[in-house]
N, C-alpha and C positions, 0 to 999 in steps of 0.2 A: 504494500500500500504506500503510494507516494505522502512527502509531508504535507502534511494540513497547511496552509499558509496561514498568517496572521489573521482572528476574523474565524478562521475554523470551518471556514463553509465550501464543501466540494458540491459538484455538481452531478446528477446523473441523467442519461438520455431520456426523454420525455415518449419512449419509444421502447416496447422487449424486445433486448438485443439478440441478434441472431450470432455475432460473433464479436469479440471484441480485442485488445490488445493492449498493452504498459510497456515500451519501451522506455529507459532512464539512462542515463551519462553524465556523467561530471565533468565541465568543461574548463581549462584553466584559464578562465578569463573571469569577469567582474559580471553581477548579476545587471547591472544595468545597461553594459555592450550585449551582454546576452539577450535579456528581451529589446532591447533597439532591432537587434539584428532577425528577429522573430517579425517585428513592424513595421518595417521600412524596407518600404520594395524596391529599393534599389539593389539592397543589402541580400533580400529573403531570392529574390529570383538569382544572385551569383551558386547558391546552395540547393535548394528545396528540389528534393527528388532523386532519387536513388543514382547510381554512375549511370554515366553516359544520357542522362536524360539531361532539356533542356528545359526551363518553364519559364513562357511568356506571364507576368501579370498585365492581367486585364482591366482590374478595379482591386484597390485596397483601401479602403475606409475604416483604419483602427478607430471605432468607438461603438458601444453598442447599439446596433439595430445595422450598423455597417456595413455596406458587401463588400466580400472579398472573391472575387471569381480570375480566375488562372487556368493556363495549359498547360500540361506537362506533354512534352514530346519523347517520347524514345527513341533509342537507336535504332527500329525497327520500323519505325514509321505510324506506329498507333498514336496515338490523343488521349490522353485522360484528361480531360474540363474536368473545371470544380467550380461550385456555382453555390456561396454560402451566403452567411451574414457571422456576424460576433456578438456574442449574447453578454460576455462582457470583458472588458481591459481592467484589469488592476496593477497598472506600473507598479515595481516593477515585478511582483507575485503571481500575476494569472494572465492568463487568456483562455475563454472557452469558445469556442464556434460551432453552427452546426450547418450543412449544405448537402448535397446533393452530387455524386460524379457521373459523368455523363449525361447529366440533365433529364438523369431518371430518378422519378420520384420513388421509387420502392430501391434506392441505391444509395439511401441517407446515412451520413457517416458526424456522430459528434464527436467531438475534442474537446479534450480540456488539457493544459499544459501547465504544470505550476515548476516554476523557477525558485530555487532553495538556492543563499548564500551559506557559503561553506568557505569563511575564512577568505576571502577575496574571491574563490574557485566557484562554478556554478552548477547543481546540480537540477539537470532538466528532465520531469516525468512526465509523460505523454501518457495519457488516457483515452483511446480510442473502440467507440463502438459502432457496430455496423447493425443496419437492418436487415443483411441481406450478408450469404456467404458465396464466395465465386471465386473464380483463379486469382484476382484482384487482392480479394481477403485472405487468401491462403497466401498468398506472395506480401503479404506486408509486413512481417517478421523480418523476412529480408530486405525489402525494402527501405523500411524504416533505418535496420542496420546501416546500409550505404548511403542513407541519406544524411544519419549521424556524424558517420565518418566522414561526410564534406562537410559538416556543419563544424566540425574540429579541424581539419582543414584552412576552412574558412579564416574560424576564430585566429587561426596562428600566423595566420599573413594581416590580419589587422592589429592584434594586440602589439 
């Protein structure tokens, strides 16, 4: 179970999940470059999406009721659209979202990500549930993985 953030209030999907997922990492950067770099699409499209994928943002609106809708491109030539909104921002502790991939409504995926300082270091848990299971969902295990590891990547050529 990821930490509680201050306030104590987690979130669950308004929705019974059909699958879900926790990935976490501890990142050695400051918690406030870490969620900057979660909300700022200049910063979130250099990382966001497993290797070799590429992702356009389309709309990013950090604040609650917000869209955020993006493509992710693979090496392969598929699309993954993502097509949300943000239910809420808590600089620099949470962000939850919930959207749609593919632009199908029975393919609703919520997120909640809370950001733990740890001594300057940041540790990031991702909470993610699905309405719906599919190669998608069974591939997000790894996914997630490679998409961490740009995200540390990332982090090391900016700090």
């Amino acid at each position: 179970m990821p930490a509680i953030p201050a306030g104590g209030r987690t979130y669950e999907p308004p929705f019974a999940p059909e699958a879900q997922l926790s990935p976490s990492r501890i990142f050695n950067a400051p918690r406030d470059m870490v969620f900057r770099a979660w909300t700022d699409p200049d910063q979130l499209a250099q990382w966001w999406g497993p290797r070799g994928c590429t992702t356009v943002i389309q709309e990013m609106d950090v604040r609650p009721g917000g869209a955020w809708r993006y493509v992710m491109y693979a090496p392969d030539g598929n699309q993954y659209p993502y097509d949300g909104i943000y239910i809420e921002i808590n600089e620099p502790e949470r962000l939850v979202f919930d959207g749609f991939i593919h632009a199908s409504p029975d393919q609703r995926v919520w997120t909640e990500v809370i950001f733990s300082d740890h001594a300057g270091r940041t540790e990031v848990n991702v909470r993610q549930w699905y309405t719906f299971v599919s190669d998608a969902t069974r591939g997000a295990p790894i996914g997630w993985n490679q998409q961490l590891d740009r995200f540390a990547e990332f982090l090391g050529e900016v700090v």
